[in-house]
NUTI-705790 format. One record per residue (C-alpha): x, y, z negated; residue in three letters; residue number from 1. Coordinates in nm, 3 decimals, m for minus. Last residue first. Example, Ala and Ser with C-alpha at 12.3 -4.5 7.8 and 13.67 -1.06 7.14 Angstrom:
2
u	v	w	rest	nr
1.367	m0.106	m0.714	SER	2
1.230	m0.450	m0.780	ALA	1
This chain:
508
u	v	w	rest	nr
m1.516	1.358	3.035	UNK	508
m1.878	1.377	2.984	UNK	507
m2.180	1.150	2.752	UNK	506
m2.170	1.371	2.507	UNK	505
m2.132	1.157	2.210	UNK	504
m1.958	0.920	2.393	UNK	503
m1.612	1.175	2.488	UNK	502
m1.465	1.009	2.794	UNK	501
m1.072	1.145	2.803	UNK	500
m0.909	0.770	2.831	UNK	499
m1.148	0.755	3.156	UNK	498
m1.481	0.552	3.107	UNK	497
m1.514	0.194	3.179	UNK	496
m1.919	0.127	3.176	UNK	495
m1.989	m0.247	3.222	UNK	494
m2.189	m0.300	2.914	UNK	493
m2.504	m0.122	3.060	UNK	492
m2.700	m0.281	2.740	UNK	491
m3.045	m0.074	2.797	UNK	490
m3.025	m0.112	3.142	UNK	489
m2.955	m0.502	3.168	UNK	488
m3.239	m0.540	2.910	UNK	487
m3.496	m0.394	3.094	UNK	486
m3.379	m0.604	3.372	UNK	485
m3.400	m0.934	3.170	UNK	484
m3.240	m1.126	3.428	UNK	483
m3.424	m1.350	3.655	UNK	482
m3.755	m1.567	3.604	UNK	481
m3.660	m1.953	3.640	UNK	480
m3.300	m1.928	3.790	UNK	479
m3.199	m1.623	3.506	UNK	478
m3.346	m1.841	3.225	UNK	477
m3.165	m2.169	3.346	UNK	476
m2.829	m2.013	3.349	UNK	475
m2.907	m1.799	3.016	UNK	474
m3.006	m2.124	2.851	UNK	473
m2.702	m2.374	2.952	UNK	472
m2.423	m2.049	2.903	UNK	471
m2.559	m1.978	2.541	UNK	470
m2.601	m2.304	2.466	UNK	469
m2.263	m2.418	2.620	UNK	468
m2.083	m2.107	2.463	UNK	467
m2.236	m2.210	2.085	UNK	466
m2.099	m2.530	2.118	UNK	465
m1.767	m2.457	2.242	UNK	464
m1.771	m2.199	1.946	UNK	463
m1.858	m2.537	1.708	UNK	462
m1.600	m2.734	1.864	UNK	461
m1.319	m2.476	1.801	UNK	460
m1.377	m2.483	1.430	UNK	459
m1.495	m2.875	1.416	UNK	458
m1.122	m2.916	1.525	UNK	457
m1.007	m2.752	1.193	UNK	456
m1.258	m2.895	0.976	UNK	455
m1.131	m3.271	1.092	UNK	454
m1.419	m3.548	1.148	UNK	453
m1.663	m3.645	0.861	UNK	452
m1.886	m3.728	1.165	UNK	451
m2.190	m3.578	0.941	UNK	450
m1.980	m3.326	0.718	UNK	449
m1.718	m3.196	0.973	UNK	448
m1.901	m3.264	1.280	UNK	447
m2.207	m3.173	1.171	UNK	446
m2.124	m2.882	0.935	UNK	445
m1.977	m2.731	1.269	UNK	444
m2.282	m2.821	1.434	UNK	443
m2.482	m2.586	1.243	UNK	442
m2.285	m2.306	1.203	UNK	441
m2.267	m2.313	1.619	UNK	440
m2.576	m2.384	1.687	UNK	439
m2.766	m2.093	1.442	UNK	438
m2.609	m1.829	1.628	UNK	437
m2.631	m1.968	1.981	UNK	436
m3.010	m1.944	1.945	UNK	435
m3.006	m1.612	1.941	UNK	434
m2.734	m1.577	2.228	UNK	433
m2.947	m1.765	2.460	UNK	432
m3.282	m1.662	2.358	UNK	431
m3.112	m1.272	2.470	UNK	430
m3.009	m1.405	2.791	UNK	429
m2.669	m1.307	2.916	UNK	428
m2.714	m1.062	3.236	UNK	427
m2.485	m0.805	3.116	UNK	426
m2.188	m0.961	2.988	UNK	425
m1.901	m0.846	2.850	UNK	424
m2.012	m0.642	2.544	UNK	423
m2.294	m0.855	2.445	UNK	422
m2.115	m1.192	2.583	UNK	421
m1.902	m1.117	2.345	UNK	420
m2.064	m1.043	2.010	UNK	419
m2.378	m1.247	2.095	UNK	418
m2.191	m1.543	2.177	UNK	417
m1.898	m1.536	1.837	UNK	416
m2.120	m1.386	1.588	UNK	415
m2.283	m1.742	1.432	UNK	414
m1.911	m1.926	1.515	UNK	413
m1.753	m1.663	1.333	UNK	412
m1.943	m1.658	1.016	UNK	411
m1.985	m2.028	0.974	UNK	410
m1.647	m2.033	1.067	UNK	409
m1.508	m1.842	0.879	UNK	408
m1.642	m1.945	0.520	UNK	407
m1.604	m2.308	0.597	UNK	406
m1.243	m2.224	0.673	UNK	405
m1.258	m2.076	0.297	UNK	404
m1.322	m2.374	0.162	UNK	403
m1.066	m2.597	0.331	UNK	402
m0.818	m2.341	0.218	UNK	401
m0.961	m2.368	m0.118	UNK	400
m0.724	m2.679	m0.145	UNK	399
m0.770	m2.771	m0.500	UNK	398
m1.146	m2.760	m0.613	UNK	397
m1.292	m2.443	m0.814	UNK	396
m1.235	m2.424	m1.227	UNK	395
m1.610	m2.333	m1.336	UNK	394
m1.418	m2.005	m1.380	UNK	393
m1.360	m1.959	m0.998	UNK	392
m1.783	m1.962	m0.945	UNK	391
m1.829	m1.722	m1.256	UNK	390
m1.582	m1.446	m1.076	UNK	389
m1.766	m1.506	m0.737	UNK	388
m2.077	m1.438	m0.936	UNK	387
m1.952	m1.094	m1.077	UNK	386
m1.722	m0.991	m0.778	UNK	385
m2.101	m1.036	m0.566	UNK	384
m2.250	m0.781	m0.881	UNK	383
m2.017	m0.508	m0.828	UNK	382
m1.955	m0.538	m0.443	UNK	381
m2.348	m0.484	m0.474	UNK	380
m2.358	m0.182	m0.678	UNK	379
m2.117	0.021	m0.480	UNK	378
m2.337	m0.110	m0.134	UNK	377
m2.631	0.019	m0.328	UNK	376
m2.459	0.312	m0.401	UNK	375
m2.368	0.374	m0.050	UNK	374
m2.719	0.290	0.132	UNK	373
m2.836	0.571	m0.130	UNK	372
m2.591	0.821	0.008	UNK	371
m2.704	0.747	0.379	UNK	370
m3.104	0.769	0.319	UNK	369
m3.309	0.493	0.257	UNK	368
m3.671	0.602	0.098	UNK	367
m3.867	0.315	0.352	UNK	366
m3.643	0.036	0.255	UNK	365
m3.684	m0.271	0.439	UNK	364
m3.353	m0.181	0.706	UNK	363
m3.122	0.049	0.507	UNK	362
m3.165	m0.178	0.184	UNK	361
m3.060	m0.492	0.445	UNK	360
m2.837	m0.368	0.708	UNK	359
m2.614	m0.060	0.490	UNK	358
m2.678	m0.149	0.141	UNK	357
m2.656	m0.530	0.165	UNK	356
m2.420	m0.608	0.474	UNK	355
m2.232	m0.318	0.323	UNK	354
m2.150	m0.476	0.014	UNK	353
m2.076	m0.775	0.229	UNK	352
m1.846	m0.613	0.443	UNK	351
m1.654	m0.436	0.140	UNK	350
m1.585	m0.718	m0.050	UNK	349
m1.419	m0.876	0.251	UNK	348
m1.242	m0.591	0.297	UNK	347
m1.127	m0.586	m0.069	UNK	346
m1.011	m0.988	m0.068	UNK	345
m0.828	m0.957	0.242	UNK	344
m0.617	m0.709	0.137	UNK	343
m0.589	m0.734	m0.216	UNK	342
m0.460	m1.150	m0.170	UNK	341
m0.208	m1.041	0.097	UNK	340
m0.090	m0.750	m0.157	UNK	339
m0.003	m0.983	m0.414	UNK	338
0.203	m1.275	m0.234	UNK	337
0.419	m0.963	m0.112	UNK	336
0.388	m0.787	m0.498	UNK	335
0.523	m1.142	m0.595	UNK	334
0.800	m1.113	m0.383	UNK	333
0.908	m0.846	m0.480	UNK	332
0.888	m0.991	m0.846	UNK	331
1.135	m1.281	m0.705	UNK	330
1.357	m1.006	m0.613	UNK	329
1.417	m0.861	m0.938	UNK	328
1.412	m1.209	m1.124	UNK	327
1.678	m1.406	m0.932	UNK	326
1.565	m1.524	m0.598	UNK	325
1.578	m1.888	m0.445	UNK	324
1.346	m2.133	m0.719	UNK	323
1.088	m1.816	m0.757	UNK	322
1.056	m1.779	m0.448	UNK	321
1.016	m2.134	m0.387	UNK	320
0.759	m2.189	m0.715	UNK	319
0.535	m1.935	m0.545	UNK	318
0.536	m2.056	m0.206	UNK	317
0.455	m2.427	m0.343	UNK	316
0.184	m2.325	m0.602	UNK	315
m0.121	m2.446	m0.435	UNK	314
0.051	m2.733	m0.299	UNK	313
0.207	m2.903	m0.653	UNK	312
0.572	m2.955	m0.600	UNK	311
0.712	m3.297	m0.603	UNK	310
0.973	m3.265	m0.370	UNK	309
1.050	m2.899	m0.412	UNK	308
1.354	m2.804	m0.209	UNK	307
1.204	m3.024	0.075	UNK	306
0.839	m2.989	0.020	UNK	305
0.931	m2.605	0.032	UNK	304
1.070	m2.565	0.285	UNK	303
0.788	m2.690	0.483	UNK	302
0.548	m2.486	0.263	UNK	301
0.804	m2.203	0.352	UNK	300
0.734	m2.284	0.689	UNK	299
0.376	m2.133	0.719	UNK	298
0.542	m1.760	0.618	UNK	297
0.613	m1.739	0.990	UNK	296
0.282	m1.635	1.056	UNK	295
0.337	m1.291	0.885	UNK	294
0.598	m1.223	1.097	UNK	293
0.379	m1.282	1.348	UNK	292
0.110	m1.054	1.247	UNK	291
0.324	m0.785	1.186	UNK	290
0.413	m0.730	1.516	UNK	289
0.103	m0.840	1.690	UNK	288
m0.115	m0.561	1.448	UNK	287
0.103	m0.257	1.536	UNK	286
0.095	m0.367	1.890	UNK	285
m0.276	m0.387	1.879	UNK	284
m0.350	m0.038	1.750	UNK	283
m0.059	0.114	1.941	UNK	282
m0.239	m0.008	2.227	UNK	281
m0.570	0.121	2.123	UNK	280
m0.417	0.449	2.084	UNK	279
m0.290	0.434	2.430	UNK	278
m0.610	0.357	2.602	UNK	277
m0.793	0.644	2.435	UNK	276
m1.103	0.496	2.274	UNK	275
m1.142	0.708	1.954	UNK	274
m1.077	0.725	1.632	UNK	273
m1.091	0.383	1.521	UNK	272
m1.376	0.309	1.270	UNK	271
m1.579	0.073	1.517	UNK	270
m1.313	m0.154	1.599	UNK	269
m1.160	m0.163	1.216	UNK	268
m1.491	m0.316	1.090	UNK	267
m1.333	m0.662	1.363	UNK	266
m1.188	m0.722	1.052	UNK	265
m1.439	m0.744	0.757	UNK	264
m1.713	m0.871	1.055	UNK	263
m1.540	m1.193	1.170	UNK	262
m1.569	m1.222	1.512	UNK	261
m1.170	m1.153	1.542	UNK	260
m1.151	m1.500	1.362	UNK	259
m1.350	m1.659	1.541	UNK	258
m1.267	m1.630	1.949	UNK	257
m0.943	m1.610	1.990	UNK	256
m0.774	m1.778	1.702	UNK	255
m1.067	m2.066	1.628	UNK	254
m1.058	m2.107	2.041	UNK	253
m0.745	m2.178	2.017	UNK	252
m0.815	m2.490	1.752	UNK	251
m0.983	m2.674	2.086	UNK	250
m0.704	m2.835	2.230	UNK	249
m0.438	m2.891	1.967	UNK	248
m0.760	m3.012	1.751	UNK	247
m0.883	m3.231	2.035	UNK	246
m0.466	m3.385	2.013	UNK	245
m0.499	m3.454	1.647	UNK	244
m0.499	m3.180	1.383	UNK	243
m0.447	m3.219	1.025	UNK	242
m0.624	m3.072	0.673	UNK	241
m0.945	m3.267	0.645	UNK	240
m0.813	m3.548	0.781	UNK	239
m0.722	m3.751	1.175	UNK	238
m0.761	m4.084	1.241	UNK	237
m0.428	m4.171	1.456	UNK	236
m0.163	m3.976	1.567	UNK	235
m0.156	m3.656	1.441	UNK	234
m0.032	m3.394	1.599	UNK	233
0.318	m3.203	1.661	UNK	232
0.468	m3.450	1.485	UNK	231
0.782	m3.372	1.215	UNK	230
0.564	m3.426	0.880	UNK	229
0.495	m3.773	0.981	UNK	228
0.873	m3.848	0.920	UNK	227
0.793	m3.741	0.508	UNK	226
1.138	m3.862	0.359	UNK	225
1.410	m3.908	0.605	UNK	224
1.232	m3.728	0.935	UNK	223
1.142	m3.417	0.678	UNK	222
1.479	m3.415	0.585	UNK	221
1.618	m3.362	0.942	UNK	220
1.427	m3.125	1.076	UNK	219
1.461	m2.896	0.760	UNK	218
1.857	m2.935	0.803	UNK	217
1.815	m2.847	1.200	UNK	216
1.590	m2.563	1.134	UNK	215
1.853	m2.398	0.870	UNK	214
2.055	m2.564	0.591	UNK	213
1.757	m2.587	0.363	UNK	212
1.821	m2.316	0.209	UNK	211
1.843	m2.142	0.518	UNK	210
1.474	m2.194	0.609	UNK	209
1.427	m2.041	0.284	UNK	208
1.625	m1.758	0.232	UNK	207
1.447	m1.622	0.581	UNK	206
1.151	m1.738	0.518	UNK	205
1.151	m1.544	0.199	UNK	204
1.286	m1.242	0.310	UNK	203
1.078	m1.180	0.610	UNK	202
0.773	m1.274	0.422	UNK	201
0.848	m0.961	0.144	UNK	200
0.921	m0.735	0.395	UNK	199
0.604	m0.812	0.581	UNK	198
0.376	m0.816	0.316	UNK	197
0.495	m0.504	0.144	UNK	196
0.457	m0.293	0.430	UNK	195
0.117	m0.479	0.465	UNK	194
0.032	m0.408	0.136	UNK	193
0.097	m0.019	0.230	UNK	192
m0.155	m0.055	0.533	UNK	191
m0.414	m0.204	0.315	UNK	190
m0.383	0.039	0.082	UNK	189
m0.489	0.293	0.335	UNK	188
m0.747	0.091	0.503	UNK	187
m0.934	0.001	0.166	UNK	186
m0.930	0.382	0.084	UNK	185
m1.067	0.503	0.426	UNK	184
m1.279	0.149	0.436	UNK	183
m1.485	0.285	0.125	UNK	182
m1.297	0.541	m0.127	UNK	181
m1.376	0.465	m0.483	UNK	180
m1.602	0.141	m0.453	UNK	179
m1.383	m0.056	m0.275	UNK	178
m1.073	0.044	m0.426	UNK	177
m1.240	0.010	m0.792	UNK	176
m1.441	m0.306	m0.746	UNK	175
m1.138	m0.500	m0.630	UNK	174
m0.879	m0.406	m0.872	UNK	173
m1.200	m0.512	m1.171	UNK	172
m1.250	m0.810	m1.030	UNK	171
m0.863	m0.911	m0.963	UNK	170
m0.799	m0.853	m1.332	UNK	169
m1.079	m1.038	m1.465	UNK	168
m0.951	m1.343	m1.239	UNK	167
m0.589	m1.341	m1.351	UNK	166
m0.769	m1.299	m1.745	UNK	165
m0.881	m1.599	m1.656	UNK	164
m0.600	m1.794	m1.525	UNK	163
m0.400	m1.648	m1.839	UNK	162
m0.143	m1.411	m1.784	UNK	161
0.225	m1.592	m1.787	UNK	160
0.372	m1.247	m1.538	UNK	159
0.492	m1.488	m1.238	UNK	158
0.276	m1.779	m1.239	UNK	157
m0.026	m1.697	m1.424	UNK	156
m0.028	m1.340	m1.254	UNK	155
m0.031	m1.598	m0.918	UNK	154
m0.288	m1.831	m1.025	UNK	153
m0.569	m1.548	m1.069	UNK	152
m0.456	m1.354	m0.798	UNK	151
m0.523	m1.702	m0.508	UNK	150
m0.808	m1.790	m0.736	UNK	149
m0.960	m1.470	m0.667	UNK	148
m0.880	m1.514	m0.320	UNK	147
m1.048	m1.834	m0.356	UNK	146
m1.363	m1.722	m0.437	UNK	145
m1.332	m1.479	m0.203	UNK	144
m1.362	m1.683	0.097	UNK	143
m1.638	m1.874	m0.039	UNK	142
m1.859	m1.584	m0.127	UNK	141
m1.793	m1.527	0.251	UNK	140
m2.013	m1.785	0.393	UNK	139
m2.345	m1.643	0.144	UNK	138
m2.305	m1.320	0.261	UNK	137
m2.279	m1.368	0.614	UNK	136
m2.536	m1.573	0.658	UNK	135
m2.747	m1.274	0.485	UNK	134
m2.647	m1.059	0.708	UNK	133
m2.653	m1.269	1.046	UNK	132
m3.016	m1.387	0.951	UNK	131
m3.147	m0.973	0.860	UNK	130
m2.954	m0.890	1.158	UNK	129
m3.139	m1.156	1.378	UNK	128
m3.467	m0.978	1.274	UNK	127
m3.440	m0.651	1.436	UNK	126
m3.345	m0.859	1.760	UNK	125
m3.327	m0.542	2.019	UNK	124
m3.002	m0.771	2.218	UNK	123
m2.775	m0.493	2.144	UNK	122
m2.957	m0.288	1.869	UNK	121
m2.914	m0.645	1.702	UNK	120
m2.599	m0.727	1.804	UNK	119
m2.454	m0.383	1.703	UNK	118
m2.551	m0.369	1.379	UNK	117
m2.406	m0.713	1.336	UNK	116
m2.096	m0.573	1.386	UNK	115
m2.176	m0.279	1.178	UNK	114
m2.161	0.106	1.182	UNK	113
m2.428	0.113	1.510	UNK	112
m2.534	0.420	1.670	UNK	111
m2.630	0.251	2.004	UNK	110
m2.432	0.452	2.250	UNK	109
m2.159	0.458	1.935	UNK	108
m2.169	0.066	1.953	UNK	107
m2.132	0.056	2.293	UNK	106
m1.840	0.269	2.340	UNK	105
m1.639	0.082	2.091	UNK	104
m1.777	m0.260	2.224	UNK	103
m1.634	m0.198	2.534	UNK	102
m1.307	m0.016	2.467	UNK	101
m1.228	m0.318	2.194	UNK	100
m1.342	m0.608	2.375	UNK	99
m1.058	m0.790	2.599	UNK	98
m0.775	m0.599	2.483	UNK	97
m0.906	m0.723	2.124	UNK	96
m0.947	m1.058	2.219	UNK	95
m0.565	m1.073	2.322	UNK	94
m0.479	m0.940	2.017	UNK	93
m0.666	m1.110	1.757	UNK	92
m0.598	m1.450	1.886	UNK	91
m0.250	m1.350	1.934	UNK	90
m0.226	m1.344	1.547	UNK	89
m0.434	m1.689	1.530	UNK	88
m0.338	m1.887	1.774	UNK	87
0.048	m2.026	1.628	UNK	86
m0.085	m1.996	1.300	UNK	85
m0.362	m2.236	1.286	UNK	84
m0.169	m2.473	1.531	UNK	83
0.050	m2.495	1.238	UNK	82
m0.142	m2.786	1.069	UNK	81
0.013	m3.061	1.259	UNK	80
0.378	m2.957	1.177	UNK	79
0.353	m3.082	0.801	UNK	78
0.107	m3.304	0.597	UNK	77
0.149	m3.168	0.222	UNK	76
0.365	m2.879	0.255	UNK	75
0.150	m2.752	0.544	UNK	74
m0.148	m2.707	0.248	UNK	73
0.043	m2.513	0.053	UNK	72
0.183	m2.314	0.325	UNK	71
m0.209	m2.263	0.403	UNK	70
m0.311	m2.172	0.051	UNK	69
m0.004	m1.933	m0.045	UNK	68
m0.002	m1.706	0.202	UNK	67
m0.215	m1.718	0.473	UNK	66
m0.433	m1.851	0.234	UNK	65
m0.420	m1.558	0.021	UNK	64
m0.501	m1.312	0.305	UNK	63
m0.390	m1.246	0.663	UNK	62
m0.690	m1.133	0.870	UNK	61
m0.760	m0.800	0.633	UNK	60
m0.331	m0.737	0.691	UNK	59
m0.375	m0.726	1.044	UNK	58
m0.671	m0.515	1.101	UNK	57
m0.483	m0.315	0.808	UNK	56
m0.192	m0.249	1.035	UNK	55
m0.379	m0.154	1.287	UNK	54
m0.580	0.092	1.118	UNK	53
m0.289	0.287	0.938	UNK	52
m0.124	0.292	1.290	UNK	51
m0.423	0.398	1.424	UNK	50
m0.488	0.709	1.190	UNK	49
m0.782	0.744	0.973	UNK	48
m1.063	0.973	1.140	UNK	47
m1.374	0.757	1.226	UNK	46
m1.550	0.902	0.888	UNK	45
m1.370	0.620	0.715	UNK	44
m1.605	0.390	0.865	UNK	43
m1.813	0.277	0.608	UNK	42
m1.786	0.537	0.338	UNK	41
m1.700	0.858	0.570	UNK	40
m2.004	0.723	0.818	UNK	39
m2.233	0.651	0.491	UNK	38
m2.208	0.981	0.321	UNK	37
m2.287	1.179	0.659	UNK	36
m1.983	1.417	0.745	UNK	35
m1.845	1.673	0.616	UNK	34
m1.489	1.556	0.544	UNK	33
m1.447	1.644	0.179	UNK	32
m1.609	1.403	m0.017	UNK	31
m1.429	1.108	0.196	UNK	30
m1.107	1.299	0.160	UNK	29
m1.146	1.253	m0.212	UNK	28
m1.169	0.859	m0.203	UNK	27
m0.900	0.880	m0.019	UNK	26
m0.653	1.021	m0.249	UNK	25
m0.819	0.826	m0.531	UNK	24
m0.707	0.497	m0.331	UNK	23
m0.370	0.630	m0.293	UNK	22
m0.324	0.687	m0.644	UNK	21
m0.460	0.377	m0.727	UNK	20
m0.237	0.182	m0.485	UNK	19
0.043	0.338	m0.648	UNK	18
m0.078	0.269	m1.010	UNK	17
m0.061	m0.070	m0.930	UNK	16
0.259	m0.088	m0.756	UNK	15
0.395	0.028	m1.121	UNK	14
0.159	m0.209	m1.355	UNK	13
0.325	m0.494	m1.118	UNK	12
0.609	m0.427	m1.100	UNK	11
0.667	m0.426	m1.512	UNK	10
0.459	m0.716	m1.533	UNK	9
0.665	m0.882	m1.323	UNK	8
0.965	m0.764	m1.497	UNK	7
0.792	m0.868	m1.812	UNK	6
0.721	m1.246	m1.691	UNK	5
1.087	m1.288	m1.505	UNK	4
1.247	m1.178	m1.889	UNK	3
1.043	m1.431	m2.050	UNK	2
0.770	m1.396	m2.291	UNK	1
């Protein structure tokens, strides 16, 4: 064993027992807050700080991809593929000034504790949660399948554990923060990772975009050996894993609109608090700043394919740190790469647990009660690790990335209408956001699978798709018969209450 695999060991077993400790920490204040079992296990019992929050909204969004797939996947064709990161961070932001108040007070007028809670007390659709739900499921197997891989290939890497064992490892990390505390515990952690996360990408873009003798120096290699790399687009046919000039236009809407759809991080809405304009700010503020230095980990893949000529993609960030640092700060680095894949990979475990206990057990079970919807959520993150541990030991495809974009999007692009125009828009047709949720999944495996056109511009086309549906039907619905006025009253989205408004009494 070398001395870089027992140092990382070493780290390792010590941030470890960290992250337990804080886990067990709030695991205990969830037994001791008073409240119903499944508002302290879902939503933290609506108590853990903003700053904790914010940073974890942040950290939930930024996962093993962020980290190692899509720098991988930038060493390989270059500038085209950073219109991911330049939309994505603000993405959140921006749509969160746009939504959070609103859908906060909404959600506690209807007594929802999910997103698609919310939609279907929203729109009175009883059935659309059960679709939503179990869409959801099945999408973000995908996700975690490669943040498995993402652990699994990183212990190989650094510490010389078998792929395997990697993945054992990562199952049984996940189950226990999920299980132990809910989103109190995964928030908490989450906010130490992203300490980690953003000291350890500061360094490494940093040592790396000065290894190769800054900006300039990259700019310059990449035009000797890979001049393609140095485009803003692609010119030409575009692949799985580029964007052309409909990608620089409609890949936005993938950082505004999708990804703060998705359920494991818009969670963080609902368990704020409270809706005190300040607050919110320091929510989103906390979550910009990190965010972007988190986005600037894309040009170690650049970096990368420089130092690293033939460097495999998947491993690129990895084999760069540990090309640059000696041993003690290559491990730092590896608790960085580490904490990215925890994350993301626990909230996403979380959401779908909950998807089961909470909106599915909770919904066609006559004996649910709050503490049952728990366990069945604990038993359920147990048995999805389980299958998405058998899925990464049939030995998944390279580029995940590509896999877990599928995962998003069919997600986001089902969400996208009914979560917006729901909180923004009164007179939005129920048929129109319904059927908006089956469009835009559905075209997006049209134009990526039928077409065989890019994933990445299928990901705005497919929320352009579901807005034109949902625009089209609701426009000819309210010329034909009018607004659903029972509707209108029941969602009254348009209520902006003073900073003071307390929603479960209605009063300032």
């Amino acid at each position: 064993m070398s001395s870089l695999h027992t140092m990382a060991i070493v780290f390792m077993a010590a941030l470890l027992i960290f992250f337990i400790i804080i886990g067990i920490w709030a695991g205990k204040k969830n037994k001791t807050g008073g409240l119903d079992a499944d508002v302290e296990y879902f939503l933290g019992g609506k108590s853990t700080p903003v700053f904790v929050l914010g940073m974890s909204y942040c950290a939930s969004a930024v996962s093993a991809g962020s980290f190692i797939g899509d720098p991988g996947v930038m060493s390989t064709v270059g500038w085209p593929y950073y219109w991911i990161p330049v939309t994505l961070v603000p993405g959140l932001v921006i749509t969160g000034i746009w939504i959070i108040r609103k859908f906060r007070l909404q959600a506690e007028k209807y007594g929802s504790m999910t997103i698609t809670d919310y939609i279907s007390d929203r729109f009175q659709a009883p059935w659309l949660k059960t679709y939503l739900t179990c869409l959801m499921v099945l999408c973000y197997l995908f996700m975690l399948v490669s943040q498995f891989k993402g652990c699994a290939v990183l212990l190989n890497m650094y510490t010389g554990i078998p792929f395997n064992a990697g993945l054992i490892v990562m199952l049984i990390i996940c189950i226990f923060f999920v299980n132990i505390g809910g989103l109190r515990s995964v928030a908490w952690t989450d906010f130490f990772q992203g300490c980690f996360m953003v000291v350890m990408s500061a360094m490494l873009v940093i040592v790396a975009v000065c290894a190769v003798g800054g900006f300039g120096g990259l700019e310059d290699s990449l035009a000797q050996d890979h001049p393609t790399f140095n485009q803003i687009v692609e010119h030409g046919s575009e692949s799985d894993v580029t964007v052309s000039w409909i990608g620089a236009v409609t890949i936005p809407l993938f950082g505004f609109f999708i990804m703060s759809s998705q359920p494991y991080v818009a969670a963080r809405y609902i368990a704020l608090p409270d809706i005190n304009r300040k607050k919110i700010g320091k929510f989103l503020f906390m979550s910009l700043g990190t965010g972007l230095i988190f986005n600037a980990m894309f040009l170690v893949g650049l970096c990368g394919r420089v130092l690293i000529p033939d460097g495999d993609a998947d491993y690129m960030t990895v084999a760069v740190s540990v090309k640059l640092f000696p041993n003690i700060l290559a491990c730092i680095i590896m608790l960085g790469f580490f904490s990215a894949i925890l994350s993301t990979a626990t909230s996403i475990l979380l959401v779908m647990g909950q998807s089961i206990g909470g909106d599915l057990y909770g919904k066609f079970s006559k004996n649910s009660t709050p503490k049952k919807e728990v366990r069945v959520t604990q038993i359920s993150t147990l048995i999805i690790g389980l299958i998405v541990l058998a899925f990464n030991l049939i030995n998944p495809p390279e580029f995940l990335q590509i896999f877990v974009y599928l995962g998003v999007t069919g997600v986001g692009s089902s969400i996208v209408m009914p979560l917006f125009c729901g909180v923004l828009w009164k007179k939005v047709s129920r048929m129109g956001v319904i059927l908006s949720s089956f469009v835009g999944p559905a075209f997006y495996l049209f134009w990526s699978q039928i077409l065989h056109l890019s994933w990445f511009s299928g990901m705005g086309m497919a929320v352009l798709a579901a807005a034109v549906v949902t625009f089209g039907w609701t426009w000819i619905e309210n010329a034909v018969r009018g607004p659903n006025k029972e509707l209108m009253e029941w969602a009254d989205p348009f209520i902006d209450p003073p900073d003071s408004y307390d929603p479960t009494t209605g009063r300032d």
